[in-house]
N, C-alpha and C positions, 0 to 999 in steps of 0.2 A: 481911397485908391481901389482900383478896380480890376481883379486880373482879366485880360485880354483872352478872349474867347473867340474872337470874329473871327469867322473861315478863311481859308488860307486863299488868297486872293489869287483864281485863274488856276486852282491848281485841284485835281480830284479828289474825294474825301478819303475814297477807299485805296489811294494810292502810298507806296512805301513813302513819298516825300510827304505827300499830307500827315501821316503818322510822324514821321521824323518832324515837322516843323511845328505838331498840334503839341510834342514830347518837349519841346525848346520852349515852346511858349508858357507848361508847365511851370520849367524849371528856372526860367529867368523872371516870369511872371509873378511866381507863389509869394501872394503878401506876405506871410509870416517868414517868410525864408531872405526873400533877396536883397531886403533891406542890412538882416542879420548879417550873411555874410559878408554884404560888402561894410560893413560898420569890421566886423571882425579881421577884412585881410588887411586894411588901410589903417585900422585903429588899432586893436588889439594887439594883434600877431603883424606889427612891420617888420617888412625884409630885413633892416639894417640890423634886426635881432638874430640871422640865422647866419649861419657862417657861409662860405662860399659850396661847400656838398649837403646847403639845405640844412643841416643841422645845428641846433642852436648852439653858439657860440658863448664857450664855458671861463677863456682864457681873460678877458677884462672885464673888470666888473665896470656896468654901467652907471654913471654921475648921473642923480635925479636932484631936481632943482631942491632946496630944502622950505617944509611947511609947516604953517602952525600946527601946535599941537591938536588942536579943536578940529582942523581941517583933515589932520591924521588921522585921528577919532571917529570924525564923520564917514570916512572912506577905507573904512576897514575891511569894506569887501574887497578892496582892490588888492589887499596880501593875499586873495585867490584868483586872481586876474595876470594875463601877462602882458607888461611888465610890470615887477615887485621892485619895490626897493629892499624889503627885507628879508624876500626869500630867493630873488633873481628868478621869479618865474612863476611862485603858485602854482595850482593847479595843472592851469595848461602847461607849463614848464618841465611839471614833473610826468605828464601825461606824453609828452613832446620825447623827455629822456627816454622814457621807459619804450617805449615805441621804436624809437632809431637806436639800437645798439651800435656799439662798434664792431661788433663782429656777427653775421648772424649767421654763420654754419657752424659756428661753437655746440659743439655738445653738450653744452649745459641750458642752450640760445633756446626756451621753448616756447610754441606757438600757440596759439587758440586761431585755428581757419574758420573763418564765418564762410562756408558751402551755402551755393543757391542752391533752390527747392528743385525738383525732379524734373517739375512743371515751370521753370521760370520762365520762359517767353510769354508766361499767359498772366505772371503774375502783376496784378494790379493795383498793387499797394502805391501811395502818394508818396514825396519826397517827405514828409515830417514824419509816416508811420516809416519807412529806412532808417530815417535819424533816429528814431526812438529805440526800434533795433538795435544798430549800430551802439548807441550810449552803454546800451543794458549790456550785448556782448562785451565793450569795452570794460566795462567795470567787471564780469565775469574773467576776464583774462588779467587786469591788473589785481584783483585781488586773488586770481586762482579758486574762485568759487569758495567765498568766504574764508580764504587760507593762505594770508599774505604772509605769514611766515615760512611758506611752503617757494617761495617766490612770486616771481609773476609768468605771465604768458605777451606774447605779442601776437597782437589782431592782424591777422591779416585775410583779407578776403581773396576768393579765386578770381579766374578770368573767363568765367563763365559769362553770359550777354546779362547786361545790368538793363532792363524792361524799357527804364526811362533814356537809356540813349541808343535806341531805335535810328540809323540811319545818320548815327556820330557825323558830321563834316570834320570835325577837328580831333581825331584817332580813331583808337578800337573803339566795338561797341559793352564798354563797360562804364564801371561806374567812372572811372580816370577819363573819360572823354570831359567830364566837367568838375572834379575834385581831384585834388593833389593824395597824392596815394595816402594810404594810412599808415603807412613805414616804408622805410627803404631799402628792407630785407623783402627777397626775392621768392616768389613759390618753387625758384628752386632751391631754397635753404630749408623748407619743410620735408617730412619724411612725408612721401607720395604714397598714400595708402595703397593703389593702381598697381605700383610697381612692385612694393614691397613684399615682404615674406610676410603671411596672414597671423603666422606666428611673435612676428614681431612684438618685441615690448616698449617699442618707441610708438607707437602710431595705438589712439582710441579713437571710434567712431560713438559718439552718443547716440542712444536709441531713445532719449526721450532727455528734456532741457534740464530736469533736475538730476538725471542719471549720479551717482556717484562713481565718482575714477581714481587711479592711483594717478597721484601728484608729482610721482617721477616720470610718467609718462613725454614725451619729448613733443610730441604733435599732438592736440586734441584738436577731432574736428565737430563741428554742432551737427544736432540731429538735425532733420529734417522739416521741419516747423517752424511756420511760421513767429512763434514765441518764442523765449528767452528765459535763463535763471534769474531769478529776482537775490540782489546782492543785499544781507542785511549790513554787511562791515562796509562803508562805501568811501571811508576814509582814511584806515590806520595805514593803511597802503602809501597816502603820502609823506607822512614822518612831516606833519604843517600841523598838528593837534586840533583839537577841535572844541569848541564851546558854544555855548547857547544862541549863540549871533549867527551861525551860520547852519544851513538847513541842506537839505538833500537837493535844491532849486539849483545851489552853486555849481553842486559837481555836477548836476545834467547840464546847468547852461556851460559849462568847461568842458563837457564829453563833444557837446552839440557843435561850440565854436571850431573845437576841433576837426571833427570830421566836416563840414563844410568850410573846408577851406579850399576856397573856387581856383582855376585856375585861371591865368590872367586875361586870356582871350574873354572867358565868361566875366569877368570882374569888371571886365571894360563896358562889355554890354550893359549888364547892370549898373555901372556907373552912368552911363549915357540915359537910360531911362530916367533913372534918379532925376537927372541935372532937368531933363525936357518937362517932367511931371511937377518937380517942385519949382515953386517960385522962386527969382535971384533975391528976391526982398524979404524972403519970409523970414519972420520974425520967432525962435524955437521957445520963446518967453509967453509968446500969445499966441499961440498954437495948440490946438487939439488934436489929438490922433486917435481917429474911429477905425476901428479892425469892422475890415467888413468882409462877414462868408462868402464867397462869390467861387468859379469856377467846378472842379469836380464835384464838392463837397455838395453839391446843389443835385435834387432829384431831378431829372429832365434834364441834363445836361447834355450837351451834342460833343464832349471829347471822346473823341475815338482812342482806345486804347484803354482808357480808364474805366474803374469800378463804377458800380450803379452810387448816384449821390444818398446822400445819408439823410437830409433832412430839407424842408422847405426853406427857402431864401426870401426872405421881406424882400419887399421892393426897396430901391435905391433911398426911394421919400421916406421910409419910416428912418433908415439911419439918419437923414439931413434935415 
């Protein structure tokens, strides 16, 4: 598979719609991405698991068919996938909790704000190096930067312009023009650094990713960098224990599920590609799946908006 690159038909390169439509093509296009999410909002994370305001629903427990032992055994990663049978959720489940409070202007309710950079109209980071972000802040805020006994934090980004939804049709231009928010607590239940008394001892500003902060602080916001604190505890936060079978892959692929969770106008698009590109007959027994580098990530590439590519792209022949 191929991501789509061909100029936007009849319409100017240098124009706000050519950028808005070359930002689309990105983001429903990116092999690595658009497959995952729509696997993730159809498979993983189905509706019938959240309650009617969005929030997973705690009140019945879900009947899963019953399986052999061996087929138990075999699929033990799925106790960090959602849906569990034995934890009602895993990972994502607990990642889903922590994130939707029931209350979020509770004074005890605290934040970690992921702040755009100074410069972000200009920034040109791709949708995987966001995700990567995103995971790393995520696990900075549920563990409180190595200190989950101190609590946790909830992630929430501003509303500052997200790069890749340049010229949104389907809302603001932020990240929520194409992902479901990352919580349902509002940037007005954060203390506004802006407004507030500089003295204040609710609100920190990081001056650099590993900064150290007090833990009672109510709002912490990230420095200004492009980087992230690197989390060594990245699991006692779940109260799901942890042993040799399972690796640091699970909670990024569980941070990652998370935050690309499409919204459904997007999920449709990608769904419709999907259907046109694969075959009605393919057969997923005798099938090979070649990841192939194509689009930004390619030196010489004509996406406007985007970073210089990183490295040379074989031609199509050497992968086939």
């Amino acid at each position: 598979m191929e991501a789509k690159t061909s100029p936007n038909r009849g319409t100017p390169n240098n124009s706000p719609r050519a950028s808005s439509l070359t930002q689309f093509r990105m983001i429903v296009v990116s092999v690595t991405c658009a497959t995952l999410v729509s696997v993730v909002n159809n498979i993983i994370m189905p509706n019938d698991r959240l309650s009617s305001s969005g929030n997973r629903s705690h009140d019945t427990p879900q009947k899963y068919p019953k399986t052999s032992k061996k087929l138990t055994k075999d699929q033990h990663i799925n106790t960090f996938w959602w849906p569990s049978p034995e934890e009602y959720g895993g990972i994502l489940g607990k990642i889903h909790h922590f994130q939707n409070p029931s209350d979020c202007s509770a004074p005890s309710t605290k934040f970690f704000v992921w702040r755009s950079r100074s410069d972000n109209e200009n920034d040109t980071r791709g949708l995987t190096a966001w995700a990567h972000a995103a995971s790393s802040h995520m696990l900075h805020a549920l563990t409180d930067a190595d200190q989950p006994g101190a609590g946790h934090r909830i992630l929430i980004n501003d509303d500052k312009l997200f790069p890749m939804a340049k010229g949104c049709e389907h809302g603001l231009e932020t990240r929520e023009c194409y992902f479901e928010p990352l919580t349902n607590c509002k940037l007005s239940d954060v203390d506004d650094y802006e407004t507030a008394d500089p003295k204040s001892s609710n609100i920190k500003i990081l001056s650099k990713t590993d900064e150290e902060y007090d833990r009672n602080v109510r709002t912490l916001y990230t420095s200004d960098s492009l980087w992230f604190r690197k989390v060594k505890d990245m699991y006692s936060w779940t109260g799901l224990g942890f042993n040799s079978q399972h690796s640091t892959i699970h909670m990024t692929a569980a941070s990652l599920a998370y935050y690309f969770r499409v919204k459904p106008w997007l999920r449709k698009e990608i769904d419709e590609r999907l259907r046109r590109n694969i075959p009605l007959d393919l057969n997923p027994q005798r099938t090979i799946g070649v990841p192939i580098r194509r689009s930004d990530k390619c030196r010489r590439h004509a996406i406007e908006g985007s970073a210089p590519g990183e490295m040379e792209c074989p031609p199509l022949e050497e992968y086939l």
